[in-house]
C-alpha positions in Angstrom: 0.0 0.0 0.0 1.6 3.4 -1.1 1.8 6.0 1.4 2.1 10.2 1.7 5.4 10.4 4.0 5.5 13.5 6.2 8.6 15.6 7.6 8.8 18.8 9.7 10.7 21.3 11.8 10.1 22.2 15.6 6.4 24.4 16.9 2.8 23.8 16.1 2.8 25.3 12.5 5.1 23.2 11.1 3.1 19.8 11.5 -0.3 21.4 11.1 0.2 22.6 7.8 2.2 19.8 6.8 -0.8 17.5 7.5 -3.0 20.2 5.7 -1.1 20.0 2.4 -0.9 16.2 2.2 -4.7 16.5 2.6 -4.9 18.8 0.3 -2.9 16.6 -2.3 -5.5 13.8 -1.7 -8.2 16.5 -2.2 -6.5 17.4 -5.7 -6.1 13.6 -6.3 -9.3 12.4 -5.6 -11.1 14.9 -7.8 -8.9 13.9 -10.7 -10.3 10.4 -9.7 -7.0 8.8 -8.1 -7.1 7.0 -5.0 -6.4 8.7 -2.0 -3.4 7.9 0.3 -2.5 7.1 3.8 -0.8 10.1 5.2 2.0 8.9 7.6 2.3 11.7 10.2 5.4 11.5 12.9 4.3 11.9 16.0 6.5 14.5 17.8 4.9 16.1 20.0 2.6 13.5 21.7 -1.4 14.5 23.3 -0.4 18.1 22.4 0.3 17.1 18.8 -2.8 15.4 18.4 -5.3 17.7 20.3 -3.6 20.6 18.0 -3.8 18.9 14.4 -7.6 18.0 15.4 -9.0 21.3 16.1 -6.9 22.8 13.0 -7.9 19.9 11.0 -11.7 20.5 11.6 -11.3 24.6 11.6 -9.6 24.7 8.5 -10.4 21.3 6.5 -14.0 20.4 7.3 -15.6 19.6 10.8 -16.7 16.3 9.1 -12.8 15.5 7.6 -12.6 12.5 10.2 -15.6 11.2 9.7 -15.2 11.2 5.9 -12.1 9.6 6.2 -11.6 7.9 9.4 -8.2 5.8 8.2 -6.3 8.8 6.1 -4.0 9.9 9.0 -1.7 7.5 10.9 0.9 8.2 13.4 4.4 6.8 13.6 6.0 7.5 17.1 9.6 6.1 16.0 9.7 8.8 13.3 8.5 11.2 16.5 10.6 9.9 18.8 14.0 10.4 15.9 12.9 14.0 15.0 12.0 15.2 18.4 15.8 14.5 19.4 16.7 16.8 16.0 14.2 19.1 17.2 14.5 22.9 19.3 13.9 23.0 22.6 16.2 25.4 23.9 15.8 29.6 23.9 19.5 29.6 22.8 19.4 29.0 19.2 23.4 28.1 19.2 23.3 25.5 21.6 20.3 24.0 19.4 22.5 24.2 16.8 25.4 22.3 18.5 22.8 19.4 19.6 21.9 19.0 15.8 25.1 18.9 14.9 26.7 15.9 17.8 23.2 14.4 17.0 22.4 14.5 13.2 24.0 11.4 11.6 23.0 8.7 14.6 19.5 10.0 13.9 19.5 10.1 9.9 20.9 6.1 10.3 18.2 5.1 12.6 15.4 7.0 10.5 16.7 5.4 7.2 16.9 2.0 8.9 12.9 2.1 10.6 12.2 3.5 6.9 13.5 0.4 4.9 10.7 -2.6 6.6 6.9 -3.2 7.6 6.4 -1.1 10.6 3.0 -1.0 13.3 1.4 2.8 12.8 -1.6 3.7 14.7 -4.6 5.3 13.4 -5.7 9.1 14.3 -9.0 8.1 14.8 -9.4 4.6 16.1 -6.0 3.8 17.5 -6.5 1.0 15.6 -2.6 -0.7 14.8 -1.8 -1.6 11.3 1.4 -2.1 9.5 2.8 -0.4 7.1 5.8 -1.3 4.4 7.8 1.8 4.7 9.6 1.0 1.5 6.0 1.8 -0.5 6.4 5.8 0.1 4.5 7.3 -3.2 5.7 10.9 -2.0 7.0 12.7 1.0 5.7 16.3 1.9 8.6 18.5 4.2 8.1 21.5 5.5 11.0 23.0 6.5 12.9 19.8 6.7 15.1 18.9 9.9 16.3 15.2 8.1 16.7 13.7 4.9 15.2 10.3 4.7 16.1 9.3 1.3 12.4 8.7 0.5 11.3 8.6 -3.1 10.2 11.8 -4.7 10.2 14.3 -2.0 8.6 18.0 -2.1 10.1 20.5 0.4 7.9 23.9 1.6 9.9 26.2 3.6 6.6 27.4 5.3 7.9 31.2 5.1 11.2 30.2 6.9 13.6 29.5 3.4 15.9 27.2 3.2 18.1 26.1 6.3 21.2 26.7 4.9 20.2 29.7 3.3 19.1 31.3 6.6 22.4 30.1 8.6 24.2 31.8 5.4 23.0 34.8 5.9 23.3 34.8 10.0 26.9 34.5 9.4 27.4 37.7 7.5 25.1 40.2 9.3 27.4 40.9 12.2 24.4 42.5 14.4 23.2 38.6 14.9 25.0 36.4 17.8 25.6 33.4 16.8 28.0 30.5 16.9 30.1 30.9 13.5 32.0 27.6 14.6 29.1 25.6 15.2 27.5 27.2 11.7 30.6 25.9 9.8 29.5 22.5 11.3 26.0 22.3 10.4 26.1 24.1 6.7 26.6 20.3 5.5 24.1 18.8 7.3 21.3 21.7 6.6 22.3 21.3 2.9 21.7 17.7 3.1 18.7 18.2 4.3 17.1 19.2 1.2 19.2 17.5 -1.1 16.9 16.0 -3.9 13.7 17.7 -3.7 12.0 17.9 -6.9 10.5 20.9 -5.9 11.4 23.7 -3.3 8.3 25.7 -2.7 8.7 29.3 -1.1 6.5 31.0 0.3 5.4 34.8 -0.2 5.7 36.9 2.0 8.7 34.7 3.7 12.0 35.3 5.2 13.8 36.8 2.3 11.1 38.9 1.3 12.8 42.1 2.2 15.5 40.7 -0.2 14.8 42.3 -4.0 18.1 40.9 -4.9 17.4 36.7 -3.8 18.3 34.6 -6.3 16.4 31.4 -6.6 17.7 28.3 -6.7 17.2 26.1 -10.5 14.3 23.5 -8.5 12.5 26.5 -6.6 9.1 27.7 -7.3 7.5 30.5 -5.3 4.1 30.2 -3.7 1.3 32.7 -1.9 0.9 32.4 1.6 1.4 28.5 2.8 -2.1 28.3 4.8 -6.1 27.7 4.3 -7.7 31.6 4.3 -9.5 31.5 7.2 -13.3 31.2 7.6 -15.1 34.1 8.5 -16.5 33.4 12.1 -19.4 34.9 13.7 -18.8 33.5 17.6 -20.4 36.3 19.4 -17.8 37.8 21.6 -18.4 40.1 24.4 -14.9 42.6 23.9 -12.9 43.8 21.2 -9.9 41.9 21.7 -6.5 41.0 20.7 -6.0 36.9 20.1 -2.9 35.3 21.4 -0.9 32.5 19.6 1.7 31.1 21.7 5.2 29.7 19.6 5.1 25.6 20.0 9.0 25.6 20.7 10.0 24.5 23.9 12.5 27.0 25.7 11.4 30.5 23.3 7.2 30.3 24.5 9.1 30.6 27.7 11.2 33.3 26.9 9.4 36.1 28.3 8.8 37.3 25.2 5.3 37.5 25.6 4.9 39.8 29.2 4.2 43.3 26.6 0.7 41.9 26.0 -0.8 42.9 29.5 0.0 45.9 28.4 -2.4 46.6 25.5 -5.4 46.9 27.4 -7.5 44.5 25.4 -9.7 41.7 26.5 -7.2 38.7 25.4 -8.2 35.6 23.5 -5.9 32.6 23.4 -5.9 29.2 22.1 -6.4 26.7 24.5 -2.9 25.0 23.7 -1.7 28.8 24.4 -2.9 29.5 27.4 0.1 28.5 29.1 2.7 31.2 27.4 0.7 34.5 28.6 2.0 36.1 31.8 0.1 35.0 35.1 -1.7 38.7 35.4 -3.5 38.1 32.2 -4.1 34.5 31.7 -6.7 34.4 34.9 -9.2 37.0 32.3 -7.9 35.5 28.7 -10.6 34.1 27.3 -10.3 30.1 25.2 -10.7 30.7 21.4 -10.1 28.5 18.4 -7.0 29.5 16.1 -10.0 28.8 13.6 -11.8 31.9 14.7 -9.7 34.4 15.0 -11.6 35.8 11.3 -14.0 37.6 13.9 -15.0 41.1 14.1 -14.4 41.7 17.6 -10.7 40.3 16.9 -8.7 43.3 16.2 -5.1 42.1 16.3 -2.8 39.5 16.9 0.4 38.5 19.3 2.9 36.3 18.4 6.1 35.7 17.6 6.9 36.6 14.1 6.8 33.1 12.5 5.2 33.6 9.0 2.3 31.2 9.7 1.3 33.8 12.2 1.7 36.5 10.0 -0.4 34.9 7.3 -2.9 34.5 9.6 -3.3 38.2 10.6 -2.7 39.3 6.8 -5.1 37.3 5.5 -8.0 38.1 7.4 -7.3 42.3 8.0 -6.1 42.1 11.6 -3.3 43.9 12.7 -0.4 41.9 13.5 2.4 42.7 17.0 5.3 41.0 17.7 8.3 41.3 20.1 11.5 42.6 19.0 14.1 39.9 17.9 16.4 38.5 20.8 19.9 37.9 20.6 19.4 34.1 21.2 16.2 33.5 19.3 16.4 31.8 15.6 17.8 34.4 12.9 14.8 33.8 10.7 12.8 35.7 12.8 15.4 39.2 12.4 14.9 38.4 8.5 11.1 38.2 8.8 10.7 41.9 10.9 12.1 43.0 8.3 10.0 41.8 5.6 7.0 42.5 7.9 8.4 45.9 8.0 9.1 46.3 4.8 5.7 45.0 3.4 3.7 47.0 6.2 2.2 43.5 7.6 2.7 44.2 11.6 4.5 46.3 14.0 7.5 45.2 16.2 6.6 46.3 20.0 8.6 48.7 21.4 8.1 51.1 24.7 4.5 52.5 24.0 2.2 49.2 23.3 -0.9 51.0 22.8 0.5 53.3 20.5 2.0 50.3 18.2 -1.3 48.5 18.7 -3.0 51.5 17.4 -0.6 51.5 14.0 -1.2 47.5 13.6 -4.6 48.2 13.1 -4.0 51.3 11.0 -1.6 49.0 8.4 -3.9 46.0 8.6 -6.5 48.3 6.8 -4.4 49.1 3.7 -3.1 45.2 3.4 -5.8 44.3 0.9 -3.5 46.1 -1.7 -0.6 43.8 -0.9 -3.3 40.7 -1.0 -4.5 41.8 -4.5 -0.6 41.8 -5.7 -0.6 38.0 -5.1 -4.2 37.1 -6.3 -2.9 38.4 -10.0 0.5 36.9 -9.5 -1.0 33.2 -8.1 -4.4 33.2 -8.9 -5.2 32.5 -5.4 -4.4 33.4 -1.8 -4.1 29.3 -0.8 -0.4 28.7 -1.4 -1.4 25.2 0.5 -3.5 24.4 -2.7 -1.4 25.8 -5.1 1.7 23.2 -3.9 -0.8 20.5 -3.7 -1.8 20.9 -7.2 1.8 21.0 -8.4 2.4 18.0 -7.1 0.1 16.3 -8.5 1.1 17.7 -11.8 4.4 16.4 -11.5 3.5 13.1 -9.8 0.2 12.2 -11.9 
């Protein structure tokens, strides 16, 4: 039985819209009346993992998805277990960095070894245990890709982030970003390896280079709109304009402290339930539980979250304005390259010492985005860069 391989990097993002595209490339296939696949999913992040893909499964898919299709999703927890010990869980992006690279070649053996016999997945929805002949992968879908498994016909997104090497390329030479250049020299191989023979390299715009007029890109990469579902507009009735809280999934930054600013806005707070956890203790006793799925809301005004481009999307897409905390020393370099595209593009508004007053001008540049939206309609014909990559690769596959 032929199989839709996934592959990720650290946070809640990553994995959700991982799982969204490979759904998305059964979507494509079925109505072009191929079969649809299993869609191997390694489990990472354990109860966490699975509470999180459910809700954005049913907010952004359908409510009925696993109903419809109760035996598409299975989890392997040996490909969890390998890529959680590859993954970030430190606020110190160096050290992560050094752990990859004493770590890396162990883990790559032992994933290419569970990869190459029948192994015993379990099923999302009924737990039920089947195995699987991992040698019968049809296609792997990475987003932002933290191992190469030497699986047939492979398809890296970069979610926003570019590629890995790309971004450690570029940490080296601004000279304002502290980070390990000895520990760099050691990993440029490995991140290089990582997306070594994809047959295509999808980027995503607005991503990490976007400030960049200049970027090259490479002979196998195609650029793509935004990589998540446009939200649906919800009508929840809330009782307070708000500002909705998204919490980063990586262990180590979401407890950073680089979330305390947002008592500061003076906004009722919505926060995802998986969230709830990252706001300061004075505001989460008055946050209120929301859906990620809902944030499309009229009483939603803005957003909060670290500047990952998933985020961004989100706020974008739907007209809210977006806020972030300024880049720290020891966070991932990707997110200094995306401030300045969000800065550049007019998407959101780095905090600084009056929070009100840069709330105020998030909401003030989230009315004028629809110009910037437009730009990619004409140039993609849609908004969904999710189901514009699916469709490719079915094009290239079938």
């Amino acid at each position: 039985m032929e199989y839709i391989n996934t592959t990720f990097a650290h946070g809640n993002g990553p994995y959700s819209r991982c799982v969204e595209w490979a759904i998305e490339v059964n979507n494509v296939r079925e109505e072009r009346k191929l079969e649809r696949l299993p869609i191997v999913v390694p489990n990472v992040y354990g109860e966490r993992q699975k509470k999180i893909m459910k809700e954005e499964i049913e907010g952004h898919i359908s409510d009925t998805f696993f109903e419809e299709h109760p035996d598409e999703i299975w989890f392997d927890s040996v490909q969890g277990n390998l890529l959680m010990s590859l993954m970030f869980n430190s606020s110190d992006y160096s050290e992560n960095l050094e752990t990859l690279a004493l770590e890396y070649g162990n883990v790559e053996n032992k994933m290419k070894r569970h990869l190459d016999g029948e192994r015993r997945l379990e099923c999302f929805v009924n737990l039920e245990i089947r195995n699987f002949d991992m040698r019968n992968c049809k296609l792997q879908l990475g987003l932002n890709n933290r191992i190469q498994t030497g699986l047939p016909n492979q398809f890296y997104v970069s979610g926003g982030a570019g590629p890995f090497d790309e971004v450690l390329e570029r940490a080296v030479e601004d000279d304002k970003i502290n980070i390990n250049r000895n520990v760099v020299t050691k990993i440029l191989p490995i991140a290089r390896r990582m997306i070594e023979n994809q047959k295509i390299i999808f980027s995503n715009e607005p991503g990490v280079f976007s400030y960049d007029d200049n970027r090259l890109a490479r002979d196998n990469e195609e650029g793509t709109p935004p990589f998540i579902h446009s939200p649906k507009y919800d009508d929840t009735p809330l009782t307070k304009k708000g500002i909705y809280f998204l919490a980063t999934g990586i262990d180590g930054i979401r407890e950073s402290g680089i979330y305390d600013t947002i008592s500061e806005f003076g906004l009722q707070v919505y926060v995802a339930k998986f969230s709830m956890n990252g706001l300061p203790d004075s505001v989460r006793l008055e946050a209120i539980e929301l859906a990620p799925s809902k944030i499309n809301n009229p009483n939603i005004v803005a957003q909060y979250a670290r500047a990952g481009w998933s985020e961004v999307w989100l706020s974008h897409l739907t007209g809210k304005g977006f806020l972030t905390s300024p880049y720290q020393d020891k966070d991932d370099p990707e997110i200094k390259f995306n401030n300045k595209g969000i800065e550049k593009y007019g998407l959101g508004v780095i905090v600084g010492k009056n929070p009100k007053e840069d709330l105020d001008k998030a909401i003030k540049l989230a009315s004028k985005v629809g110009e910037y939206n437009r730009s990619l309609l004409t140039r993609y014909g849609t908004l969904d860069g999710i189901r514009y990559a699916a469709e490719r690769v079915v094009n290239v596959l079938d």
